[in-house]
BAROVO-438778 format. One record per residue: residue in one letter; x, y, z of N, C-alpha, C, O in turn. Coordinates in steps of 0.05 Angstrom, whole numbers, padded with zeros to 5 digits, always signed. Example, Ala and Ser with C-alpha at 12.3 -4.5 7.8 and 13.67 -1.06 7.14 Angstrom:
// residues 2
A+00264-00114+00156+00246-00090+00156+00264-00066+00156+00285-00066+00169S+00257-00045+00142+00273-00021+00143+00258+00001+00157+00268+00023+00161
// end
This chain:
// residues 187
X+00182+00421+00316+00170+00438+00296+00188+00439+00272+00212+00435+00273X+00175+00444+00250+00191+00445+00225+00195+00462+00204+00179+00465+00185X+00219+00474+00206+00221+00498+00193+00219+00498+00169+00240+00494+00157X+00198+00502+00156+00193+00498+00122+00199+00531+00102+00194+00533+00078X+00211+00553+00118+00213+00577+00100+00235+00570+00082+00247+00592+00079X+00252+00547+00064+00266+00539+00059+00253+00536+00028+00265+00539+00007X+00224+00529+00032+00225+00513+00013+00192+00537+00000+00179+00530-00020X+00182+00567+00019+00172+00586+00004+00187+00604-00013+00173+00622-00020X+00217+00604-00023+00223+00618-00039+00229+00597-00068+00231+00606-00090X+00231+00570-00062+00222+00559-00086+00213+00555-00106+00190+00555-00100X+00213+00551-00133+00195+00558-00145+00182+00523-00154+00192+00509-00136X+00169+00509-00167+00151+00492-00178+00164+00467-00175+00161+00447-00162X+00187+00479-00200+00210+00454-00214+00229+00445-00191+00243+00424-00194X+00229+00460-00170+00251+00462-00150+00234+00448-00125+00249+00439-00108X+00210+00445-00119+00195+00438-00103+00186+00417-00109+00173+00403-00093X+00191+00407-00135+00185+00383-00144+00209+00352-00142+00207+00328-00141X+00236+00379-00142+00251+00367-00141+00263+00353-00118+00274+00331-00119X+00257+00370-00095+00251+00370-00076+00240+00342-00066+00255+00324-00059X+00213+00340-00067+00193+00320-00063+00210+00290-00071+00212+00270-00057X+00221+00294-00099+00240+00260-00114+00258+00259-00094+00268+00237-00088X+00266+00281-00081+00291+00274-00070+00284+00256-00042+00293+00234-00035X+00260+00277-00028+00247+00261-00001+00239+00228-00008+00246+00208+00005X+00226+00230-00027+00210+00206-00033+00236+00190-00041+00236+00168-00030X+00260+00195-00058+00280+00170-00062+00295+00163-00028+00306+00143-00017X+00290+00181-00024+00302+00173+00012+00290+00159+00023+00302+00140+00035X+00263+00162+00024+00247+00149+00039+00246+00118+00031+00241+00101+00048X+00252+00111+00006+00263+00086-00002+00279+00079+00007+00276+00060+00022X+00303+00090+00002+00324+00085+00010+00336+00072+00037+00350+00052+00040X+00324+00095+00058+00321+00091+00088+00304+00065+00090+00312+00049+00107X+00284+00059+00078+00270+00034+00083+00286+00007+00070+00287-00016+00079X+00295+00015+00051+00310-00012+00038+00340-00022+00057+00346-00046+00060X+00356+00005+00068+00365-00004+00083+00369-00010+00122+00386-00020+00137X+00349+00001+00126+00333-00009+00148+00336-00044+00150+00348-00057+00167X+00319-00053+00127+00312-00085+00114+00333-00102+00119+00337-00120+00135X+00348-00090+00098+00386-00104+00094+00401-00107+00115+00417-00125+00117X+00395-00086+00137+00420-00082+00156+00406-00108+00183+00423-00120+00197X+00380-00112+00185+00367-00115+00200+00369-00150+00199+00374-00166+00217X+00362-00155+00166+00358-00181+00154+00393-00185+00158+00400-00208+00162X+00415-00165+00156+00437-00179+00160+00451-00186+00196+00470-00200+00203X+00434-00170+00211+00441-00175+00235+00423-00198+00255+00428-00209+00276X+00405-00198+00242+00375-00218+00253+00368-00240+00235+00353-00258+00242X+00381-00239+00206+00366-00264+00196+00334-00247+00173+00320-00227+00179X+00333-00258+00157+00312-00252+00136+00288-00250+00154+00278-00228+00160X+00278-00273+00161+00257-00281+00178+00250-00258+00200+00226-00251+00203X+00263-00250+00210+00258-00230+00232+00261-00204+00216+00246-00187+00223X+00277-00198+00197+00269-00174+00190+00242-00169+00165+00236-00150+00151X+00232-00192+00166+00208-00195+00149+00186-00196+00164+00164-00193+00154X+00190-00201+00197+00171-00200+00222+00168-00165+00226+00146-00153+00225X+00193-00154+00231+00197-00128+00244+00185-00115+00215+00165-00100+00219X+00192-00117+00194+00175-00098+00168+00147-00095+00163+00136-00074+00155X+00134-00126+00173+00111-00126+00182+00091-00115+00194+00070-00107+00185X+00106-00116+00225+00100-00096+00238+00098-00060+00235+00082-00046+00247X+00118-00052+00219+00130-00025+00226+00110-00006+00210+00102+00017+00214X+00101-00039+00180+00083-00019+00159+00050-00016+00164+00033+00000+00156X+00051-00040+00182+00016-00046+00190+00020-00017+00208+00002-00002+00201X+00035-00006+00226+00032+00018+00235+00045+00044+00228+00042+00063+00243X+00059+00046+00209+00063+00067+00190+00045+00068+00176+00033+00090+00175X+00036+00047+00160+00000+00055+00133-00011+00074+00151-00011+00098+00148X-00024+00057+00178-00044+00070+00192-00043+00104+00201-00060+00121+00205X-00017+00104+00201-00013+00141+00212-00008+00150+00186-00015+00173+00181X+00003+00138+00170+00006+00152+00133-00024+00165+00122-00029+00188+00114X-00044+00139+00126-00070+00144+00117-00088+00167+00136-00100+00187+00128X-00087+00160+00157-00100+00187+00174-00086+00210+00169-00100+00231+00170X-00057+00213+00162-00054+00248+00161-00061+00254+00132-00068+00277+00126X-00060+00233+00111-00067+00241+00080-00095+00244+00087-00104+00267+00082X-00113+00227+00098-00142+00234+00098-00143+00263+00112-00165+00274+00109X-00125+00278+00128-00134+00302+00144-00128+00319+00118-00143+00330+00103X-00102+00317+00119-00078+00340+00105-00097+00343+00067-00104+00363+00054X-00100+00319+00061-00120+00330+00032-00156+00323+00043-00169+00317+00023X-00162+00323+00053-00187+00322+00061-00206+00302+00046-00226+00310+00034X-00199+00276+00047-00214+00257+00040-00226+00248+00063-00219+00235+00083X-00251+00260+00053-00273+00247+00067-00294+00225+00060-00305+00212+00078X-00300+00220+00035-00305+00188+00020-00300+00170+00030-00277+00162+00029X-00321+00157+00044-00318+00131+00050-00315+00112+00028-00315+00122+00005X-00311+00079+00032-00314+00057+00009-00295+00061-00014-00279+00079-00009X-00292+00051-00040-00270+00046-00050-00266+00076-00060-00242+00082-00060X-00275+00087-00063-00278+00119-00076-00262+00132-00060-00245+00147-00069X-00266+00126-00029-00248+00143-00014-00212+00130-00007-00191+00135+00006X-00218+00120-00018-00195+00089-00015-00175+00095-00043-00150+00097-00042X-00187+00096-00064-00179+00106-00088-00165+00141-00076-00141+00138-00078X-00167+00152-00071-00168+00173-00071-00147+00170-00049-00133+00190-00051X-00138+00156-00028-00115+00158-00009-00100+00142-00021-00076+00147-00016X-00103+00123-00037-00081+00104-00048-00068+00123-00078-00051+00112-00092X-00075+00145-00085-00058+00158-00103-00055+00180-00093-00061+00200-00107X-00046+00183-00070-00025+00192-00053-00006+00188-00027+00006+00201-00011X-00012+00161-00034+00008+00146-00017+00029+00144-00022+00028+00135-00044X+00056+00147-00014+00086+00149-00021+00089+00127-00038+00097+00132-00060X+00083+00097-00031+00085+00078-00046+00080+00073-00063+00093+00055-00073X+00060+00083-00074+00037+00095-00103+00059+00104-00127+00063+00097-00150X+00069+00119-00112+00091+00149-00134+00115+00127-00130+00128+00123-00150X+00121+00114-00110+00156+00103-00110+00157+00085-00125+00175+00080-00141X+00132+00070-00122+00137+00035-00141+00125+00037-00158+00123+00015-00168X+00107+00064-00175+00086+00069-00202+00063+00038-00197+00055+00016-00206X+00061+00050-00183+00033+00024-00172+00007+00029-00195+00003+00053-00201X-00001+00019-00201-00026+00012-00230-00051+00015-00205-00055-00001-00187X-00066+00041-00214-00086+00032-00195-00109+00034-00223-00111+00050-00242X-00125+00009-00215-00155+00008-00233-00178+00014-00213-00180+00000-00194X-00193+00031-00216-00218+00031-00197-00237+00026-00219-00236+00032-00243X-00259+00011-00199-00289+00013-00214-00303+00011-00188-00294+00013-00165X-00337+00004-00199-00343+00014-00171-00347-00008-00149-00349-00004-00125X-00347-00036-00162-00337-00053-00142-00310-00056-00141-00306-00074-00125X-00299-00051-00146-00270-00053-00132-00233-00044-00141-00228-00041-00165X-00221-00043-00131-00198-00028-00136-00173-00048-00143-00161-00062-00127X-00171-00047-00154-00134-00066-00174-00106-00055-00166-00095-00034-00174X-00099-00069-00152-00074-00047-00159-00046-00070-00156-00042-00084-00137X-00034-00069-00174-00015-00082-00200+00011-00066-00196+00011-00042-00201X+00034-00078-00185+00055-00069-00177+00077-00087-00200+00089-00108-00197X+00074-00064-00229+00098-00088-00248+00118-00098-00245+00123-00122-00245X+00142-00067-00241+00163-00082-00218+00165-00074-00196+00155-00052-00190X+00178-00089-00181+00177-00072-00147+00209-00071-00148+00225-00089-00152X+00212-00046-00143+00244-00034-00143+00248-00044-00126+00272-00047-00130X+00243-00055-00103+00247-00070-00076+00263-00097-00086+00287-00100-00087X+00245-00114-00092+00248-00141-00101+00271-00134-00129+00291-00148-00128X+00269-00120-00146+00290-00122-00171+00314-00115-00153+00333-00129-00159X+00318-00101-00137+00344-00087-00126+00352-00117-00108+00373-00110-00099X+00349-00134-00101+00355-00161-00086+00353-00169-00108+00367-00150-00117X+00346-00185-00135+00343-00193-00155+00367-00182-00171+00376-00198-00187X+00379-00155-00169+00402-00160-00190+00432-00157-00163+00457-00158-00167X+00418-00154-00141+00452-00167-00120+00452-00189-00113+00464-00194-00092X+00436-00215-00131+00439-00234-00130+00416-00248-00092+00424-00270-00082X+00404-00239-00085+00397-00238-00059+00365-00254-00073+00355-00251-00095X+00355-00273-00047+00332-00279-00048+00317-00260-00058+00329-00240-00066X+00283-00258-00062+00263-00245-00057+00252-00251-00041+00246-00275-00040X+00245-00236-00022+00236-00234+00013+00205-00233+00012+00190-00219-00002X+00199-00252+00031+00172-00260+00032+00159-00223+00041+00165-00209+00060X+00137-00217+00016+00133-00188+00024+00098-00185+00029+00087-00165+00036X+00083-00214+00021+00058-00211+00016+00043-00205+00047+00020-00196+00048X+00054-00210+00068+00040-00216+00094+00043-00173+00107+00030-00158+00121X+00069-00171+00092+00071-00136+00109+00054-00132+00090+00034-00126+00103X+00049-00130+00069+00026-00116+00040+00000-00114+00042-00013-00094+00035X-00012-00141+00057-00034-00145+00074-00037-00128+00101-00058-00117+00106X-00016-00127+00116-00019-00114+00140-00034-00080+00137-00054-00069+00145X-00005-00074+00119+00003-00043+00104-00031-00033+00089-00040-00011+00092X-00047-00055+00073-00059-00043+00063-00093-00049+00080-00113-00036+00075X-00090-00068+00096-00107-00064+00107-00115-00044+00132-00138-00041+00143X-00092-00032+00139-00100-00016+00167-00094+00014+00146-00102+00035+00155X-00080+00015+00116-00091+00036+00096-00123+00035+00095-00140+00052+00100X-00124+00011+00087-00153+00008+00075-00172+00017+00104-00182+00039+00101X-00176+00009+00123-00192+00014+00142-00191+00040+00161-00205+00049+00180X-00165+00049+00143-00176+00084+00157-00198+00099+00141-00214+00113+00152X-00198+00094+00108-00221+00097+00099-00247+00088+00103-00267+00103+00102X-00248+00049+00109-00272+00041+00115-00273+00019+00120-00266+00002+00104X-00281+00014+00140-00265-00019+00155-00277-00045+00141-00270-00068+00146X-00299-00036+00121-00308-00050+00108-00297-00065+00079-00309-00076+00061X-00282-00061+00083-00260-00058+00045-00240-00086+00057-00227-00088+00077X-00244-00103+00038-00234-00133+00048-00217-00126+00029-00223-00109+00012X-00193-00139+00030-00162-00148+00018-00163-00186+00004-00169-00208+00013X-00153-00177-00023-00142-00200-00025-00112-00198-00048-00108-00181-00065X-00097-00218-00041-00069-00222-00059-00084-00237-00083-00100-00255-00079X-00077-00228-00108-00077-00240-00124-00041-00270-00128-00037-00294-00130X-00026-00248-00126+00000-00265-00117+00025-00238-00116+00024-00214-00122X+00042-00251-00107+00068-00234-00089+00086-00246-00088+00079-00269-00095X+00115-00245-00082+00139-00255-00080+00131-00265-00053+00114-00260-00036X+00153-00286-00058+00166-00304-00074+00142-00322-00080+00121-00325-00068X+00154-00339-00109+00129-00354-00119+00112-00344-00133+00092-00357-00133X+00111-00322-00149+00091-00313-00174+00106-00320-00191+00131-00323-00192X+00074-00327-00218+00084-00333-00252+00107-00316-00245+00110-00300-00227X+00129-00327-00270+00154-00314-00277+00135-00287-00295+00139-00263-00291X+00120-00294-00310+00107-00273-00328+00090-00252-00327+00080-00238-00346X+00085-00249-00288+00066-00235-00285+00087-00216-00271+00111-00223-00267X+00070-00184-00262+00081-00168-00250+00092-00180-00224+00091-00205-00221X+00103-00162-00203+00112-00173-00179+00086-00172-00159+00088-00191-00144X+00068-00160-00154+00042-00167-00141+00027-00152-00151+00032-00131-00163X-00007-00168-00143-00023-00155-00148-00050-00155-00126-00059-00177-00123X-00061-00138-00113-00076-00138-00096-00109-00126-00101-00114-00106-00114X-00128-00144-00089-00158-00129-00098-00166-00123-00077-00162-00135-00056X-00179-00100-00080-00198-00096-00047-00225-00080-00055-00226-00062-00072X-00251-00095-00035-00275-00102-00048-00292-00094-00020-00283-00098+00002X-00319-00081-00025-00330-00087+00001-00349-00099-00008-00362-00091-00027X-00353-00125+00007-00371-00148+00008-00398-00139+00019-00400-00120+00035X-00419-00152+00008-00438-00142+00023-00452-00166+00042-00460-00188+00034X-00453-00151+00078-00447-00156+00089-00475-00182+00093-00470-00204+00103X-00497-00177+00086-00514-00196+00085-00515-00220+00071-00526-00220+00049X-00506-00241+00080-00510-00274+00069-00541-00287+00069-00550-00298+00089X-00556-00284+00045-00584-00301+00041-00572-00324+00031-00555-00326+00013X-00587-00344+00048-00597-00375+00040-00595-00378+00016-00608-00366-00002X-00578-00395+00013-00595-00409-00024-00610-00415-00023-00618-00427-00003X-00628-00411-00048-00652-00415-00062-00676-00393-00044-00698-00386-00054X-00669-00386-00024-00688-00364-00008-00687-00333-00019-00667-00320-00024X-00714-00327-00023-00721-00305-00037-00725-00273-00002-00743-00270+00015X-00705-00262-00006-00710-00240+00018-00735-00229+00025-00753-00219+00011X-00733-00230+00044-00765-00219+00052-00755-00188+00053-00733-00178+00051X-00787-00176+00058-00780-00139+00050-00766-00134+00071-00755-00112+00065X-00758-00141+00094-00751-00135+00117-00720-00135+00108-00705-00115+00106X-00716-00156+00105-00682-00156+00085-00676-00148+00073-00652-00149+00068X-00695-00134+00058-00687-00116+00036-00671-00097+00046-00647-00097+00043X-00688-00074+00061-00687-00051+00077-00656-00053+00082-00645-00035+00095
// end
């Protein structure tokens, strides 16, 4: 259990401050998690184990944000609405664009990748945990919401942000070319 009377005599500025402090840790702890892991195992395995850790961290991130603020919206609406309050959202100033087919979201720099970028260190293959991370995000809202990379480290334009990801729900009916739906398909 968790003793939070620490943080009711608080006031706003102090609760806020609070929150940067959790949230720079929570980086922190993850970045060196990465390092210590990638230096005892090799890049490759700690790019396996990150994989893993976030496809099941999203998943319990997104179910307690969907309880704890009460998003109940299914489809990109409800998806929008857990992805700007996802820790990762606020840590890396993630660009989110919604419309109503589908959601943008544009990561310019990733403090991740610049922080290996100015200690001289590779950029670590990150697109396969991003996919994991945002699809078992995305499918606590609505299992229907497909993922795609636009591009991600390593290997994006030098000129573009460090990734960018779309997620879309397709509709699920494929008609024939040149075939006109019958009313039955409509429905």
């Amino acid at each position: 259990m968790m003793d939070l009377s620490p943080f009711l005599r608080m006031r706003k500025k102090e609760l806020l401050e609070y929150l940067h402090f959790l949230l720079w840790h929570y980086r922190v702890v993850d970045a060196f998690w990465f390092l210590y892991t990638e230096e005892e195992r090799g890049r490759q395995a700690a790019e396996r184990l990150n994989e893993r850790v976030w496809e099941r961290v999203s998943a319990l991130a997104a179910r307690d944000l969907c309880t704890r603020f009460a998003i109940k919206d299914g489809g990109l609406e409800g998806f929008g609405k857990l992805l700007r309050l996802y820790p990762w959202t606020v840590l890396l100033d993630y660009k989110i664009e919604q419309s109503p087919n589908q959601v943008v979201v544009t990561v310019p720099k990733c403090a991740t990748q610049e922080a290996r970028r100015r200690r001289g260190l590779p950029e670590y293959a990150c697109q396969e945990m991003h996919r994991r991370e945002f699809t078992r995000l995305a499918q606590e809202v609505d299992p229907r919401i497909k993922i795609t990379c636009d591009f991600a480290p390593p290997g994006r334009p030098p000129t573009e942000p460090d990734c960018r990801w779309r997620f879309r729900i397709e509709d699920q009916r494929i008609e024939p070319a040149g075939e006109l739906p019958t009313d039955h398909a409509r429905q």
